[in-house]
Structure formats: structure tokens, C-alpha cells
VMD Tcl script that draws the C-alpha trace (Angstrom):
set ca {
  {0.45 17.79 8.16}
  {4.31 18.63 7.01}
  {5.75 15.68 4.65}
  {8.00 15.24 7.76}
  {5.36 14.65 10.40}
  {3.55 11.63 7.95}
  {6.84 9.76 7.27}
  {7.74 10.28 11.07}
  {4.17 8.84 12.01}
  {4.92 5.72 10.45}
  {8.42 4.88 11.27}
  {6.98 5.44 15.35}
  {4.61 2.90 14.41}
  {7.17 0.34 12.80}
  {9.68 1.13 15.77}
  {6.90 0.41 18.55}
  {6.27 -2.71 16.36}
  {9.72 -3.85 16.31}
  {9.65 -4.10 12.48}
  {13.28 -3.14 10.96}
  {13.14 -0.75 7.56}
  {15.64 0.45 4.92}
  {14.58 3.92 3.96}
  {15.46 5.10 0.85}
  {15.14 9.10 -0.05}
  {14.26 10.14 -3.74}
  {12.99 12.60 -5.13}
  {9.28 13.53 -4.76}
  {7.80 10.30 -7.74}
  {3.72 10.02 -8.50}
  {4.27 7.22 -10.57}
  {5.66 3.64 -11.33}
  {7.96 5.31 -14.08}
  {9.25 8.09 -11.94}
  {10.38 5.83 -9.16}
  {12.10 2.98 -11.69}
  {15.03 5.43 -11.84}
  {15.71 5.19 -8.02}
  {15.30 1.36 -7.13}
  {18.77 0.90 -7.68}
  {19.70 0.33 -4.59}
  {16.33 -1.04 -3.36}
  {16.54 -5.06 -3.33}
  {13.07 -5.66 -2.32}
  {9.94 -5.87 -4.53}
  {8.70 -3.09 -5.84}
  {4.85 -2.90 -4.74}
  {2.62 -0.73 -6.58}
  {-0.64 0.35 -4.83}
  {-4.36 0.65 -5.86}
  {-7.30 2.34 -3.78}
  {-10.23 1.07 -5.00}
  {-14.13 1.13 -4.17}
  {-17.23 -0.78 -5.59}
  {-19.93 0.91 -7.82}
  {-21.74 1.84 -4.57}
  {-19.26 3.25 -2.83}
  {-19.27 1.57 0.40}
  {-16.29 -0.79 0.31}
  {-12.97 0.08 -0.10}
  {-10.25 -1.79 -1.21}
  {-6.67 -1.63 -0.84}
  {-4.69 -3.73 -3.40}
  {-0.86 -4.73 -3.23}
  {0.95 -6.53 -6.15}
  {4.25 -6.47 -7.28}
  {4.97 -3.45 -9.80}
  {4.83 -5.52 -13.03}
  {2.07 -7.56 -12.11}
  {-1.42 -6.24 -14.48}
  {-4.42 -6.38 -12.29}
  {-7.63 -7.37 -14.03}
  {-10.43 -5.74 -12.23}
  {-12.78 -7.48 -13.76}
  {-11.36 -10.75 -12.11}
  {-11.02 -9.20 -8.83}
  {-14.45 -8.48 -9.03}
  {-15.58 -12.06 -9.50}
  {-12.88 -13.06 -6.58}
  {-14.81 -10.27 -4.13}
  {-18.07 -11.01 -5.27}
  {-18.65 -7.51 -6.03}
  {-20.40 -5.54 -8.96}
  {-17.85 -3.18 -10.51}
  {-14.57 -1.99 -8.86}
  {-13.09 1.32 -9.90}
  {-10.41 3.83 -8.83}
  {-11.29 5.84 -6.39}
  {-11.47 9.54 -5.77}
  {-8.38 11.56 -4.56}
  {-11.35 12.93 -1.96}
  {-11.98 9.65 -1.27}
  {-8.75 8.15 -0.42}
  {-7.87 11.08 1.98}
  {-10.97 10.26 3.70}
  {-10.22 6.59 4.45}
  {-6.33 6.41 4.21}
  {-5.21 10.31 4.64}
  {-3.19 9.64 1.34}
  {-2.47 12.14 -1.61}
  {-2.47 10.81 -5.26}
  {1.60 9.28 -5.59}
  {1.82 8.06 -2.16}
  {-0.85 5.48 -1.67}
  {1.02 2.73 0.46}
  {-0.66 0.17 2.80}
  {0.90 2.25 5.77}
  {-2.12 4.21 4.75}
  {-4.13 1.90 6.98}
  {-2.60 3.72 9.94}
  {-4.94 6.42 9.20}
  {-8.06 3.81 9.22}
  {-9.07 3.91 13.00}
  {-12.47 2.05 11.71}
  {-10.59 -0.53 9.97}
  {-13.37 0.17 6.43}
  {-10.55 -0.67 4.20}
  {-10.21 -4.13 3.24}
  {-6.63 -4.93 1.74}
  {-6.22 -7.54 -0.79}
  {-2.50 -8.65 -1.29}
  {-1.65 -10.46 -4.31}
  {-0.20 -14.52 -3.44}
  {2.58 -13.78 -5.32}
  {4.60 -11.21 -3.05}
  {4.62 -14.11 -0.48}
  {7.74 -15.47 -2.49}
  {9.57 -12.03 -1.86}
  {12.23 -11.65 0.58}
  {11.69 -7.86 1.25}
  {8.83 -5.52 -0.27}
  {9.27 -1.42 -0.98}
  {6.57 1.05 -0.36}
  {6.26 4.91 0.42}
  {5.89 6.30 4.16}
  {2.86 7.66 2.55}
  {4.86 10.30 1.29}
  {6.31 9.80 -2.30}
  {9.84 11.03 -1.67}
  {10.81 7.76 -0.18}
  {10.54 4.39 -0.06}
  {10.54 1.50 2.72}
  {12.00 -1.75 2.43}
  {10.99 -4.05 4.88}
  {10.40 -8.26 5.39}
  {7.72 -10.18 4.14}
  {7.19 -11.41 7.56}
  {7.25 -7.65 8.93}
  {4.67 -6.88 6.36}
  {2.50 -9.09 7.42}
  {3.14 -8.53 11.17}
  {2.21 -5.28 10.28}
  {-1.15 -5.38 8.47}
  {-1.83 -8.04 11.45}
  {-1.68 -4.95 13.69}
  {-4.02 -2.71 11.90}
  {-6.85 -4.68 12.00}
  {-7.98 -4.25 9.01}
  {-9.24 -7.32 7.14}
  {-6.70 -9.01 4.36}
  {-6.77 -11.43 1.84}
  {-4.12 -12.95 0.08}
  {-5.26 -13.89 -3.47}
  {-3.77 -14.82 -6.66}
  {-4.31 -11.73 -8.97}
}
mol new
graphics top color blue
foreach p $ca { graphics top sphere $p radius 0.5 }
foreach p [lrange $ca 0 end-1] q [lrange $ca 1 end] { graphics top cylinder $p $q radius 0.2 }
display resetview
């Protein structure tokens, strides 16, 4: 699908939600480094984004923290009750969120008709205003509200935790 057609899926989906956005073009970014150099005018937080599965490979996690926060995996593990959590496959996160590598983004989900992707949002963003994230393509980002954040994931149906990472 055209770079054009996935951003344009997902702003439909916030406009039939009602959610407002501030979209922000860049050049195409893969990483947390690329992207610092175009946040300037991008109040929110800046979320990064981490796909992971267990050592089976039959969960899926989604995880959302703030850009500078360090997730330990080994104490998300304990928190999940799981036996060893790793980054997934490129393969595997175009199968369950239709994502490249660079643009993983919880607007992902809308891509997860069977709702297999648990996302697990760290406790900390819920003291942010306004969050960033890609339109699951990496040459822009979204600012939106905490509150439509959460109205969105609440629409997905996906299961979410909030947890202190």
C-alpha cells in the first residue's frame, strides 16, 4: 500500500473517532536519533515503540513509553508473567500490525482485526498532556491528547495495561 494510503487510513479512523491531531511532516526517520532533529515544534511526548513477543511466539506485545524512558525486559517479564520477551521479527510485525521497521506506532493496532496484540503503556505517559507517534509511516508524526489516546486504544479492542516500566 502507497505511504499515502497508510497515513490516510489512520487519520479516517481518528476523524470517525472524533479525536483531533497535529501532524507533523519530516523526513522519512527509522530511529529515536533521526527524529530528535524534528520535534521542534512537537510539544507532546515523544513515544518510542517496541513490538515484542515471548520465547514461544504466541503473544505479542506492544509497548509505549516515553522516548527516554529504558525498558528493562527482564522486569516486564516478571510484570507479564512470561518467560523471556524479545524483539520481534520485521516478518512478524507485518503480520500482526502491517508495520515496517521505523514506523511501529500503536495505530498499528488498526491492522489487528483479531485484537492478538496486547499493548502495555508505561504509567508514566498518563502525566503527559499530548503524546507523538507515526501514522505508521515514519515521515510523520501525530500529536494527539492523552485522553484521545486512550479513547483510541479503547476502540481497538485490543487488551491494555498501564504499568510502571
Amino acid at each position: 500500500m502507497p505511504v499515502a494510503d497508510v497515513e490516510r487510513k489512520v487519520l479516517e479512523i481518528l476523524d470517525k473517532l472524533g479525536i483531533a491531531y497535529g501532524r507533523h511532516e519530516h523526513p522519512p526517520v527509522a530511529t529515536v536519533e533521526e527524529a530528535e532533529k524534528y520535534w521542534g515544534s512537537i510539544k507532546g511526548t515523544h513515544c518510542k515503540n517496541l513490538f515484542l513477543r515471548n520465547k514461544r511466539g504466541n503473544r505479542h506485545y506492544l509497548v509505549v513509553a516515553a522516548v527516554d524512558k529504558a525498558v528493562d525486559l527482564k522486569r516486564l517479564n516478571a510484570l507479564l508473567g512470561e518467560d523471556r520477551l524479545s524483539f520481534a521479527s520485521p516478518e512478524r510485525l507485518m503480520r500482526w500490525l502491517g508495520l515496517e521497521p521505523g514506523s511501529v506506532s500503536p495505530f498499528g493496532l488498526i491492522n489487528d482485526a483479531a485484537h492478538q496484540v496486547d499493548v502495555i503503556c508505561d504509567e508514566a505517559l498518563k502525566s503527559s498532556a499530548g503524546l507523538g507517534f507515526h501514522p505508521n509511516v515514519n515521515t510523520a508524526t501525530l500529536e494527539i491528547a492523552l485522553a484521545d489516546f486512550e479513547k483510541f486504544l479503547a476502540s481497538r479492542g485490543n487488551t491494555v495495561r498501564w504499568l510502571k516500566l
